[in-house]
C-alpha positions in Angstrom: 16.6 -18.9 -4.4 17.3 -21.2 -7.7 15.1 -21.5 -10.5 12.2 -23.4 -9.3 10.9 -25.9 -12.4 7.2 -25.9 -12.9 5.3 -29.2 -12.8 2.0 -29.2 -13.4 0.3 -32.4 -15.0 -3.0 -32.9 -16.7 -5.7 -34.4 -14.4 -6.1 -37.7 -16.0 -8.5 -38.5 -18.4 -11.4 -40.9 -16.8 -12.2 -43.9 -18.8 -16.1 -43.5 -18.2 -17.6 -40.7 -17.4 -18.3 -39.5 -13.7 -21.7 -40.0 -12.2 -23.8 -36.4 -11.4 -24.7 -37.9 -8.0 -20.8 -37.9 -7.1 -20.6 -34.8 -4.1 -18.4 -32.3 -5.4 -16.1 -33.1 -2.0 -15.7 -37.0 -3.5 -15.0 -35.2 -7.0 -12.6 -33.0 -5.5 -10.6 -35.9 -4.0 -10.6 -37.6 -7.1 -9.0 -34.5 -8.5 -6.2 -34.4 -6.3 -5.2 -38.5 -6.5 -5.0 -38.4 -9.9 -1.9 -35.8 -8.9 -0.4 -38.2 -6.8 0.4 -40.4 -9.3 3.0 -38.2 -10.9 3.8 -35.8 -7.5 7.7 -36.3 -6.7 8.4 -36.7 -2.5 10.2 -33.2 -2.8 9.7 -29.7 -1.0 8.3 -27.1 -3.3 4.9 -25.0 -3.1 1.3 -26.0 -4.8 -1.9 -24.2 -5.9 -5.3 -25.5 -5.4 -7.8 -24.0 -8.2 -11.3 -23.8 -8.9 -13.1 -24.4 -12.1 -12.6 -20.7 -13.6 -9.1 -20.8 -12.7 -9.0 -18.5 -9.7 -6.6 -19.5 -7.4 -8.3 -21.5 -4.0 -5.2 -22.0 -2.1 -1.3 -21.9 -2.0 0.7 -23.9 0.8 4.1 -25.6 0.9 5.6 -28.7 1.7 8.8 -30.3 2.3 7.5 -33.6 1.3 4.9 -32.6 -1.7 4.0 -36.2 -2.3 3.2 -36.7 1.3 1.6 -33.1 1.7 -1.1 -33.5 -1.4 -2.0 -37.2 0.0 -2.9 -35.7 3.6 -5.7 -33.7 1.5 -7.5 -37.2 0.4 -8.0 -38.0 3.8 -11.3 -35.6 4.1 -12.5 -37.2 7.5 -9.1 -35.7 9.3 -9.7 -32.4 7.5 -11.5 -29.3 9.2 -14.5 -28.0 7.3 -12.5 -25.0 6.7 -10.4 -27.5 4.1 -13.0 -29.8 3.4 -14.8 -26.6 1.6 -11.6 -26.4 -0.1 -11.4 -29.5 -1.7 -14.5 -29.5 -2.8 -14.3 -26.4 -4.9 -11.2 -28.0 -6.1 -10.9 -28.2 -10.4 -7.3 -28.3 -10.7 -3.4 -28.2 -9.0 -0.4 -26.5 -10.4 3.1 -27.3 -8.5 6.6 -25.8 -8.4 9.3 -27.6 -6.7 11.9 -26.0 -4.7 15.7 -27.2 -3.7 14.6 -26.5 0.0 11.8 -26.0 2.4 13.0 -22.9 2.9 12.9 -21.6 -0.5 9.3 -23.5 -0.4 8.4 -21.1 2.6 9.4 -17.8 0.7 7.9 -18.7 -2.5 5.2 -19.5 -0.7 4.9 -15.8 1.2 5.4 -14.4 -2.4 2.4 -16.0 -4.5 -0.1 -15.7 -1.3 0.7 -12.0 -1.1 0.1 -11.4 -5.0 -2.3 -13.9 -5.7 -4.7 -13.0 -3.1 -6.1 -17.0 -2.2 -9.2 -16.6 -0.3 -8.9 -20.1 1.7 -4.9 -18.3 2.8 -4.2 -15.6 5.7 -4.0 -12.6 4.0 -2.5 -9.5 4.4 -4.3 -7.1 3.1 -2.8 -3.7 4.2 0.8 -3.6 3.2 1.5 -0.3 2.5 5.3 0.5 2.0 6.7 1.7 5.3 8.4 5.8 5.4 12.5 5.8 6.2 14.6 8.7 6.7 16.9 9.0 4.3 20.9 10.6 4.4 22.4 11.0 0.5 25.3 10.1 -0.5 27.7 11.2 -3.4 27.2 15.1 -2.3 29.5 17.4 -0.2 25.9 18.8 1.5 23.7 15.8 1.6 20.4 16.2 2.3 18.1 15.1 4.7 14.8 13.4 3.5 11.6 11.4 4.2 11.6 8.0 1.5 8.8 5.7 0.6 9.5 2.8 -1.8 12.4 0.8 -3.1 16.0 1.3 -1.4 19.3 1.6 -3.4 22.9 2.0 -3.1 23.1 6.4 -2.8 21.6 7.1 0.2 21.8 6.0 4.0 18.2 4.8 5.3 16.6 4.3 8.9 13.4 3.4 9.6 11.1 1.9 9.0 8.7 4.3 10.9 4.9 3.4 11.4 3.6 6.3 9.6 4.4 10.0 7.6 3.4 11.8 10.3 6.5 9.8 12.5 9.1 10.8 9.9 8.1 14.2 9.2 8.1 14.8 13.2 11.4 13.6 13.7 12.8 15.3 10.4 12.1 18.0 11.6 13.6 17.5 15.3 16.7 16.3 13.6 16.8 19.0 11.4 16.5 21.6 14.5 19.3 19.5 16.3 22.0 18.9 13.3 20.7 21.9 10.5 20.9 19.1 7.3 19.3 20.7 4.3 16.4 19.2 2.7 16.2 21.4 -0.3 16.5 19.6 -3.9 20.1 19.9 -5.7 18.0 21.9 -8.5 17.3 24.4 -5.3 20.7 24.0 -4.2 22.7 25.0 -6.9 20.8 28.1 -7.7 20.8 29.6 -4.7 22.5 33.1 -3.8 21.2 33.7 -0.5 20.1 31.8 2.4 16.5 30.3 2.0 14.2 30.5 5.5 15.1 27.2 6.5 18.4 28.9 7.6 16.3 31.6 9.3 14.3 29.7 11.7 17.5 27.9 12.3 17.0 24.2 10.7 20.1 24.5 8.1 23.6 26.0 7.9 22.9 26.6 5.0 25.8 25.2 2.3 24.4 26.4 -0.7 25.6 29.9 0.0 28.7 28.7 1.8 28.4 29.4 5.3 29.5 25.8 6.5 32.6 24.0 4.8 32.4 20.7 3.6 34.0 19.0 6.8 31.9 21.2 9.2 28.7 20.0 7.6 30.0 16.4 7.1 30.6 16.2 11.2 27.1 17.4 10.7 26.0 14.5 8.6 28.3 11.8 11.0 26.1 13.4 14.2 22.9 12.7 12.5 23.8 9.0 11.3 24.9 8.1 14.3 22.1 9.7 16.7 19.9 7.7 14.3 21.7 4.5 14.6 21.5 4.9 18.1 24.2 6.4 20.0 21.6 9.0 21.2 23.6 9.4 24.5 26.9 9.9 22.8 25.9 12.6 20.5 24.2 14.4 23.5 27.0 14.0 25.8 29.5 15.4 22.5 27.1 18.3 22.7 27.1 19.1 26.1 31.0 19.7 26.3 30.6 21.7 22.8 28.2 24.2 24.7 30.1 24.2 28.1 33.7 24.8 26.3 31.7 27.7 23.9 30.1 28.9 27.3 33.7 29.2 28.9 35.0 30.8 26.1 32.3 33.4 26.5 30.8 32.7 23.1 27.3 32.5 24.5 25.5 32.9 20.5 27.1 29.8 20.1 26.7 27.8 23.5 23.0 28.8 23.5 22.6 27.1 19.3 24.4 24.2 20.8 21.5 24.1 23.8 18.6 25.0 21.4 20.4 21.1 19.1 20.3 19.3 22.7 16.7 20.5 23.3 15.8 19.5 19.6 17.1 15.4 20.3 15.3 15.4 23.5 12.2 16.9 22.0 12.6 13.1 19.4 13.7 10.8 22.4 10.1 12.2 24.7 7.6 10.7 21.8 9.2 7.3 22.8 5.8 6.3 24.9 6.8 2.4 26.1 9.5 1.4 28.2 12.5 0.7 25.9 14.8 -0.4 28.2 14.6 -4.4 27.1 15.8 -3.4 23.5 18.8 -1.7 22.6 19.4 -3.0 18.9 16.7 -3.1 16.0 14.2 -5.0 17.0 10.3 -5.6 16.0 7.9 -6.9 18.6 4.8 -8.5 17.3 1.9 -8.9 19.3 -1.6 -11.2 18.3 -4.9 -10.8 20.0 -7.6 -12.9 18.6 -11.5 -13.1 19.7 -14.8 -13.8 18.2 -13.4 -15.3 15.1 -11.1 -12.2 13.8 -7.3 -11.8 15.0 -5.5 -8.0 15.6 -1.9 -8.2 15.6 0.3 -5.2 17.0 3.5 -4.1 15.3 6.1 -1.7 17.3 9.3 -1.0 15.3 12.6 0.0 17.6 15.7 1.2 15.6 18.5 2.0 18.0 16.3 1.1 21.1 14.0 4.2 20.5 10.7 3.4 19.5 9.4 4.4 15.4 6.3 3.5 16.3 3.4 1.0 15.6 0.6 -0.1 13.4 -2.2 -2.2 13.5 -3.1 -5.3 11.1 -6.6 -7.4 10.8 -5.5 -10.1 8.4 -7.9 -12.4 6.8 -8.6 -15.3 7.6 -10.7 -18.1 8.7 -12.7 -17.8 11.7 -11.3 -21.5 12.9 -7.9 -20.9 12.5 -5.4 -20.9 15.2 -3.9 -17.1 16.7 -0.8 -19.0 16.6 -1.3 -20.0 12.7 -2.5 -16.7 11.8 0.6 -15.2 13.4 3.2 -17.4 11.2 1.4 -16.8 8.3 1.3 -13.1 8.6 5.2 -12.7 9.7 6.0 -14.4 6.6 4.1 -12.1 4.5 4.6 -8.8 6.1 8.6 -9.7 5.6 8.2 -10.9 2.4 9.3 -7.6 1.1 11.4 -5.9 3.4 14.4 -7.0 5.8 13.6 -8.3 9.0 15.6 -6.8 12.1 17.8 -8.9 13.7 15.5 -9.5 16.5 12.0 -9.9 16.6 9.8 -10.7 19.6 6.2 -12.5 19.1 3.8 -12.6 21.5 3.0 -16.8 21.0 5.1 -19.9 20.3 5.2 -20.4 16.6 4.5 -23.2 14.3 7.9 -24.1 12.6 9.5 -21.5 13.9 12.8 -22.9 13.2 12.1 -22.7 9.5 10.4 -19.2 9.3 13.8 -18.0 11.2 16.1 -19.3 8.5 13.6 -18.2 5.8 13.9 -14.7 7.5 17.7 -14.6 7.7 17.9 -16.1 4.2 15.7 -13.0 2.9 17.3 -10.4 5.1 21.0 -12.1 4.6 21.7 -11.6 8.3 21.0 -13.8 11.1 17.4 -12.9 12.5 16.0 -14.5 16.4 12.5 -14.9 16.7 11.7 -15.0 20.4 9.1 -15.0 22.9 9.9 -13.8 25.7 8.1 -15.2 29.4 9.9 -12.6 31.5 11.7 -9.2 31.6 11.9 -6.2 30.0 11.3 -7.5 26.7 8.5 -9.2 27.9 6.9 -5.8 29.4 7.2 -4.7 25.8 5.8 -7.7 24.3 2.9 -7.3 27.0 2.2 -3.4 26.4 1.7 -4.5 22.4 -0.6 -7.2 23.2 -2.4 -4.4 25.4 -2.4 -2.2 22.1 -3.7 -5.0 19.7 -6.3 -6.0 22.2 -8.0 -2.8 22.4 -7.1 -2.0 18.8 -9.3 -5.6 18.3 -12.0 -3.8 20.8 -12.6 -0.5 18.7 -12.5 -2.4 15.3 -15.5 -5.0 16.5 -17.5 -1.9 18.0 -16.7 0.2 14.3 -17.7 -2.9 12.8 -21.1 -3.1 14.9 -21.5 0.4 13.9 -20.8 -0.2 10.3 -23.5 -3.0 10.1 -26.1 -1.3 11.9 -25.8 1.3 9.1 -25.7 -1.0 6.5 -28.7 -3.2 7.8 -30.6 0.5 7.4 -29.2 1.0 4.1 -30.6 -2.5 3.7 -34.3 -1.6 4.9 -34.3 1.8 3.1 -33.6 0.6 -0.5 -35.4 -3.7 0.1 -32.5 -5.0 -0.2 -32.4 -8.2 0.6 -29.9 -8.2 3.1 -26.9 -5.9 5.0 -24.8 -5.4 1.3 -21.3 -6.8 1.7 -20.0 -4.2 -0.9 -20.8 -0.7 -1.6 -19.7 0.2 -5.0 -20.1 4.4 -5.7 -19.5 6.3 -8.6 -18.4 9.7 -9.4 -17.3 12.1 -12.5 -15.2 14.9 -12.5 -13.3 16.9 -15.0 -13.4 20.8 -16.1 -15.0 21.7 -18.9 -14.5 18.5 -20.6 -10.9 17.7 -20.0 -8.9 16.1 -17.9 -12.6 13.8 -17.7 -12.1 10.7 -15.1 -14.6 8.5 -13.5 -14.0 6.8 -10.1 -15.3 4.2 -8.2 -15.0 3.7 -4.5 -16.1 0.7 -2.1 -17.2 0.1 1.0 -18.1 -2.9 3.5 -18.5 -3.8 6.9 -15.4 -3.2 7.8 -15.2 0.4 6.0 -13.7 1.9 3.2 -11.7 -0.9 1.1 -9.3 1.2 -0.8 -7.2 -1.5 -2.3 -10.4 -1.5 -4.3 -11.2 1.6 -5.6 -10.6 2.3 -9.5 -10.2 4.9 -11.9 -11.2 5.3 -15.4 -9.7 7.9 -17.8 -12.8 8.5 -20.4 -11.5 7.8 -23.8 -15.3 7.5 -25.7 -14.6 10.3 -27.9 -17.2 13.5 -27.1 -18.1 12.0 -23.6 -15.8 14.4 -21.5 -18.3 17.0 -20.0 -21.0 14.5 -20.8 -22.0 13.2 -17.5 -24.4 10.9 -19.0 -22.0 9.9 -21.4 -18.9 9.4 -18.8 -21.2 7.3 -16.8 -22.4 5.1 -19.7 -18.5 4.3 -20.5 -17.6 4.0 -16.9 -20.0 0.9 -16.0 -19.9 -0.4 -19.7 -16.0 -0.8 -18.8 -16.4 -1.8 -15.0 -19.1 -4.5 -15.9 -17.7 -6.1 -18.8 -14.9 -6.8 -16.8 -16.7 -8.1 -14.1 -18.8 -10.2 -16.6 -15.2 -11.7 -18.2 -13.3 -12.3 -15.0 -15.7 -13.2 -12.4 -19.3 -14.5 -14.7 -19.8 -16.9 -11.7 -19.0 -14.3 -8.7 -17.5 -16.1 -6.7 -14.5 -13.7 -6.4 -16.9 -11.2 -3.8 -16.2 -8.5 -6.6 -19.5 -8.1 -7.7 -21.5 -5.0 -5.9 -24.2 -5.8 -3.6 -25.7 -2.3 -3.8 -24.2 0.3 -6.6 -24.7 4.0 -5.5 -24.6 6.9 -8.3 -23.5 10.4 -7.8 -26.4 12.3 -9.9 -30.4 12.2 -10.1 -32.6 10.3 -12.9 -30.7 10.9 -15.6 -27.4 9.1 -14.7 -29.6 6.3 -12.7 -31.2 6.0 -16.8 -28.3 6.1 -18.5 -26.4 3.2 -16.1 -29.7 1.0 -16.2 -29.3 1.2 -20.1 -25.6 0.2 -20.1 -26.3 -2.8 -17.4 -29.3 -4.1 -19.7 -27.7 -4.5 -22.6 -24.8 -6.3 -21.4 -27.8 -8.5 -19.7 -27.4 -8.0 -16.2 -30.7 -6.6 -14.4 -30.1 -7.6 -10.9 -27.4 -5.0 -9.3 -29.1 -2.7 -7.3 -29.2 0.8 -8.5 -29.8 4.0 -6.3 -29.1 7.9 -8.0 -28.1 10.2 -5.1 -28.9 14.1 -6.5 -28.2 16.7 -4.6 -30.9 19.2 -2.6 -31.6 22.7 -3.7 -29.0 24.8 -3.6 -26.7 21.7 -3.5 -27.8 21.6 0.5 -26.2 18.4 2.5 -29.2 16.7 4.0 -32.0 18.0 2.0 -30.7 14.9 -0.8 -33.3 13.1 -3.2 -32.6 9.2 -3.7 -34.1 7.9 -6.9 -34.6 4.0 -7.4 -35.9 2.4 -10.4 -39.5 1.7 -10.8 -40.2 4.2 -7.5 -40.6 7.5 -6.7 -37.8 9.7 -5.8 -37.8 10.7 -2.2 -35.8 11.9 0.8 -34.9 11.4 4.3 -35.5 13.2 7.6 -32.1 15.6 7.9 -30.6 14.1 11.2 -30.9 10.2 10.2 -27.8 8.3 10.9 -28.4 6.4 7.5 -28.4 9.7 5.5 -25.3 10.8 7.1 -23.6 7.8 6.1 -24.7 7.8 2.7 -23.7 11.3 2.5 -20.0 9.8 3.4 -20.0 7.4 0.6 -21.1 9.9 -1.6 -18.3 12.6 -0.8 -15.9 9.9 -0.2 -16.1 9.2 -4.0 -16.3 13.1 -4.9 -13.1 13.3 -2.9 -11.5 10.6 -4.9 -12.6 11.6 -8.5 -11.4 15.4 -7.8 -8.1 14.3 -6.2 -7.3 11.8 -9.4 -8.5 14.1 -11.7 -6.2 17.2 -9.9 -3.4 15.0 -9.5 -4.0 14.2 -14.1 -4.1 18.2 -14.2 -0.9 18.8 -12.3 0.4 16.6 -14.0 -0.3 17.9 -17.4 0.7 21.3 -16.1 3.8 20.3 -15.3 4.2 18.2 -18.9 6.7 19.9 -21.8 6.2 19.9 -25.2 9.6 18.5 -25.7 8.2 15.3 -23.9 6.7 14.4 -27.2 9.5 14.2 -29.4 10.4 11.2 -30.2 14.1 9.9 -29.7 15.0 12.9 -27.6 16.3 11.2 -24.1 16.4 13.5 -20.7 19.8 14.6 -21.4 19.2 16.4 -24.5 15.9 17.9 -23.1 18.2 19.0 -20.3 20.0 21.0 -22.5 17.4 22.6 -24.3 15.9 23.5 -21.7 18.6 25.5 -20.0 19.5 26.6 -23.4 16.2 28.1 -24.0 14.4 28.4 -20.6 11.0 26.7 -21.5 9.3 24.2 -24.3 7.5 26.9 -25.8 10.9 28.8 -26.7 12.1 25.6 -28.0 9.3 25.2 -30.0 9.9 28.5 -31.6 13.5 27.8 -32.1 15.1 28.3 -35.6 17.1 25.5 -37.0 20.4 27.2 -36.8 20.0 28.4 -33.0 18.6 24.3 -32.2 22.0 23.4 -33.4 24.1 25.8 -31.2 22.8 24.0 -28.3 25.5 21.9 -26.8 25.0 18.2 -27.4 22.4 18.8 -30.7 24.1 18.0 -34.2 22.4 19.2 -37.2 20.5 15.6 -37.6 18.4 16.0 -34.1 18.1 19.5 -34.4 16.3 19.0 -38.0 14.2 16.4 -36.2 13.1 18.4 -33.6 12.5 21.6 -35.8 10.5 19.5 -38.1 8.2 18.2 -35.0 7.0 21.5 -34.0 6.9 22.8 -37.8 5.6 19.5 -40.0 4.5 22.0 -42.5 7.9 22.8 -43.1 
C-alpha cells in the first residue's frame, strides 16, 4: 500500500456563536459540512470523533466527498448512525490511491483503535502452526505462536494448542522428528526417552544419517501439505518389502508410523470430501440482536479445527454486514487461504476479494456455495455457530441472573456491567504485583485485565500499602483518559480481595482523588481461610455473610479466585523470570555474544563475577578494554 497523506482540516471557525438550543444531532451535521468544503472526491478512510478525542467511528470510501455528504442527510440515516453524528466533535481523513488500500487501512485502524459504533473483533488471539526448521541437518519438529519468518517451514493455522500438540505428537510417533532445543541437541551423549518410547531417531547421538532423517523431514512436509494418501501408501510397501525380507522389527515400526497418521486423519470429525486444498469456511448465525460466526480451518483437505467468534456490534446491523466486516479484520493480520467459503452473499464482495489477495499476494475466492459437498460443510458450520449462539445466550442468561443478585445483595442500582477485582501477591515483599481482573455479562473480559508492578518504595509486603498504589495508579488513569466515562472503562462495582482494612485503605485513595461514587465491597476470608464461610464488608454497614450453598456466593467466590489465580500466575511468571536472570545481564555494552562466551568459559554469572582480570581476558573474544569493564562492574571498589 503507498504512503497515504493525512488530511485533516480545522472545523471552521463560526462567525457568531451557536445557539444552546441547537440538538447536538443539528450540531453534529454542522460539524461534518464544514468538512465538505475542503473533502477531495477520492477513496481513502475517515474517523468520526467525539469531544475528548476518542475515536466514534472509522469507515471508507471510494468517493470520500460523496461518502461524508451521505452523513448530512440524517432523515436517511438509521438511529444506529444518527447517535453517531450527534456525538460527533471532529473528523480526521487519510486518502488512499485505491479503494482497496481504503478497505485494508480501514481493517487495520478498526482493529487497533477499538471504535465502539464499528464491528469489532474482539478475540484475536494469534493462531498455533506447526513448525519444520530449516538451516539444520536434524530439524526439529515444533508448535509456533506469533510472527512467521524465513527459517522454518509452517502449517496451520490450527484452532487451538491442544490441536497442535495432539497432532505433534501423532507426527512425531509416525516420522520420529526431534523436538529437543539445539542447546539439548548438541550436548547429548546418549539417546534421551523421546527415542525410548519411539517418537525420535534420535540424531543427536547419530543413529540416523543426515539423508535418512531428511527423507524423514520430506515425509512429514508433505503428509502435512496433504499427500496423506501418498505417504501412507510409501509406507505400506516399506513394511510389506521389510516383511518379505523377514525383517519383522522393522516392518512392525513401519505399521506402529501407519497407525500413528491414521490416529491424526480419525480427529477429522466433518465430511471433507468438498475441500481438497486450503480452504477456510465461515459460517454466521445471528438472533436476538447478537451474531456467532463459525470458523473451520482445512489445510490439505484435513480439518485443523474451529473456533467460535461473538463480534460486537449493533443490534440493527445486518448478519450479512457483520460478516464482511469481521472477514476483513480477522485477515487483517494473517494470509487468507486461497479459498474461503461464507455462509451469505457479501456486501462488496468483489472488493474484500482483491483486498484479500492483495494482503495474502495470492489469488483468494470467496464463495458461497448453494449445493454440494462444500455446501454440506458450509451447512455443518452454520450448525456449529447456531448452537455455539444457543449456549452463549443461555451463559449469558446465567451470567445476568447472578449479576442482578450481586445487584440486590450490595443496592446497587442496577445488574453492574463491569466487575473490576483486585488482588496482591508477592513473597515476603518481593517480586510484589497487584492485579486486576474484569468481569461482565458475557464473562471474564481478559483483554481487560492489568497488572501493576509496585514501585512505592516499602509497600512490597504491605498489603495496605500495595492496594493504596494499585487504585491510586488505576484511577488516576481512569480520571485522565476517560473523566466523562463514556469509554465503558469505569467499574460498576469494584470487589477487594481482603477485610476492612484494604476496603479503608482503597476508600482513602478514591476520596482524595475525589471520586466517592464507585462501589466498594472487601471480600475476607472465613476462619481457617474456609470457602463459603466469607465475610463481605461494605462501607457504612456491617460486615456479614451468606448462607454456604447460594449461587451468588459461589460466583463471587469465582471472581475472587479468578483474580488470586492471576496475581499468583504474574507474579510466578516475574520470579521465574528473575531466577532465570544473570548477573552479566547488567553489564552494560556486553551483547549476547560475549555473554555467550563467558558463560561457557566460566559456567555461571556468579563465577564470572568472581573472575580475576587476567583470566576475563583469556576468554575468547574479551580484549583487555571489556575485560577491565566488566571486572570493574562486579568490583567498583576496585
Amino acid at each position: 500500500m503507498s504512503d497515504p497523506v493525512a488530511d485533516t482540516p480545522e472545523p471552521p471557525v463560526e462567525s457568531k456563536p451557536r445557539r444552546r438550543r441547537v440538538s447536538d444531532l443539528a450540531r453534529g451535521v454542522e460539524v461534518i459540512q464544514g468538512y465538505l468544503k475542503t473533502l477531495p472526491a477520492t477513496p481513502g478512510v475517515y474517523r468520526m470523533c467525539a469531544a475528548d478525542g476518542a475515536v466514534l467511528y472509522v469507515g471508507k470510501a471510494k468517493n470520500l466527498k460523496r461518502r461524508v455528504f451521505n452523513y448530512t442527510q440524517v432523515n436517511r440515516l438509521p438511529i444506529r448512525l444518527q447517535r453517531m453524528v450527534a456525538e460527533t466533535e471532529t473528523m480526521e481523513f487519510v486518502n488512499t490511491h485505491t479503494e482497496v488500500e481504503a478497505l485494508l487501512l480501514e481493517s487495520n485502524l478498526i482493529k487497533r483503535l477499538m471504535p465502539r459504533y464499528n464491528v469489532l473483533l474482539r478475540d484475536d488471539k494469534s493462531f498455533p502452526y506447526i513448525m519444520i526448521t530449516k538451516g539444520h541437518d536434524y530439524p526439529q519438529l515444533l508448535k509456533h505462536r506469533g510472527s512467521r519468518g524465513a527459517d522454518a517451514h509452517y502449517f496451520g493455522p490450527f484452532a487451538s494448542g491442544s490441536a497442535v500438540t495432539r497432532t505433534i505428537t501423532a507426527l512425531q510417533r509416525a516420522f520420529m522428528l526431534r523436538n529437543c532445543a539445539d542447546t539439548i541437541f548438541n550436548s547429548r551423549t546418549r539417546p534421551c526417552l523421546q527415542h525410548q518410547i519411539k517418537r525420535c531417531t534420535a540424531p543427536c547421538v547419530g543413529r540416523v544419517t543426515p539423508q535418512e532423517y531428511q527423507a524423514q523431514v520430506e515425509q512429514a512436509r508433505a503428509f502435512l501439505s496433504g499427500r496423506s494418501r501418498d505417504i501412507q501408501g510409501e509406507l505400506a510397501q516399506q513394511m510389506m518389502q521389510a516383511s518379505e525380507d523377514l525383517n519383522f522389527e522393522t516392518a512392525a515400526q513401519i505399521r506402529d508410523r501407519i497407525k500413528a497418521l491414521t490416529a491424526i486423519q480419525a480427529h477429522q470429525d466433518i465430511n471433507i470430501e468438498g475441500v481438497v486444498e486450503d480452504a477456510d469456511v465461515i459460517a454466521a448465525y445471528a438472533e436476538g440482536g447478537s451474531t456467532c460466526i463459525q470458523v473451520f480451518f482445512f489445510r490439505g483437505g484435513r480439518n485443523y479445527g474451529n473456533r467460535a467468534y461473538f463480534p460486537s456490534h449493533d443490534k440493527a446491523q445486518e448478519v450479512e454486514e457483520v460478516l464482511a466486516a469481521f472477514i476483513a479484520q480477522f485477515y487483517d493480520n494473517k494470509a487468507a487461504p486461497p479459498l474461503i467459503l461464507v455462509s451469505h452473499e457479501l456486501p462488496e464482495s468483489d472488493l474484500l476479494v482483491e483486498a484479500l489477495s492483495l494482503r495474502a499476494e495470492h489469488k483468494v475466492e470467496l464463495v458461497n456455495p448453494k449445493r454440494g459437498d462444500k455446501r454440506r460443510i458450509l451447512e455443518h458450520a452454520l450448525t456449529n455457530a447456531r448452537e455455539a449462539h444457543g449456549r452463549r445466550l443461555a451463559e449469558h442468561s446465567s451470567q445476568m441472573r447472578l449479576l442482578e443478585g450481586v445487584a440486590e445483595l450490595f443496592g446497587l442500582d442496577g445488574p453492574p456491567n463491569r466487575v473490576e477485582v483486585y488482588d496482591n501477591s508477592h513473597v515476603q515483599g518481593a517480586f510484589a504485583i497487584g492485579a486486576m481482573i474484569v468481569a461482565g455479562p458475557d464473562g471474564f473480559m481478559k483483554n481487560a485485565y492489568r497488572k501493576f508492578n509496585i514501585q512505592t518504595e516499602g509497600a512490597a509486603g504491605d498489603d495496605f500499602a500495595m492496594m493504596r498504589e494499585v487504585f491510586q495508579r488505576r484511577f488516576a488513569r481512569a480520571l485522565k483518559e476517560d473523566p466523562e466515562r463514556a469509554r465503558g472503562t469505569w467499574p460498576d462495582l469494584v470487589l477487594i480481595d481482603g477485610g476492612l482494612g484494604q476496603l479503608n485503605a482503597v476508600r482513602g485513595v478514591l476520596a482524595d482523588l475525589g471520586i466517592d461514587d464507585v462501589p466498594l465491597v472487601g471480600i475476607a476470608k472465613g476462619p481457617d481461610r474456609d470457602a463459603g464461610r466469607e465475610r463481605f464488608f461494605l462501607p457504612d454497614r456491617a460486615p456479614f455473610q451468606l448462607e454456604p450453598r447460594d449461587p451468588v456466593l459461589y460466583f463471587l467466590q469465582r471472581l475472587r479466585d479468578e483474580a488470586h489465580r492471576f496475581a499468583i500466575g504474574t507474579h510466578r511468571a516475574q520470579r521465574a523470570k528473575a531466577i532465570t536472570k544473570s548477573p552479566i545481564d547488567e553489564i552494560p555494552g556486553i551483547g549476547p555474544a560475549r555473554k555467550r562466551a563467558l558463560l561457557h568459559h566460566f559456567g555461571s554469572g556468579k563465577a564470572v563475577s568472581r573472575a580475576g582480570l587476567a583470566d576475563l581476558e583469556a576468554v575468547e573474544g574479551i580484549n583487555r578494554t571489556v575485560a577491565k569493564k566488566i571486572y570493574d562492574h562486579f568490583h567498583p571498589d576496585g
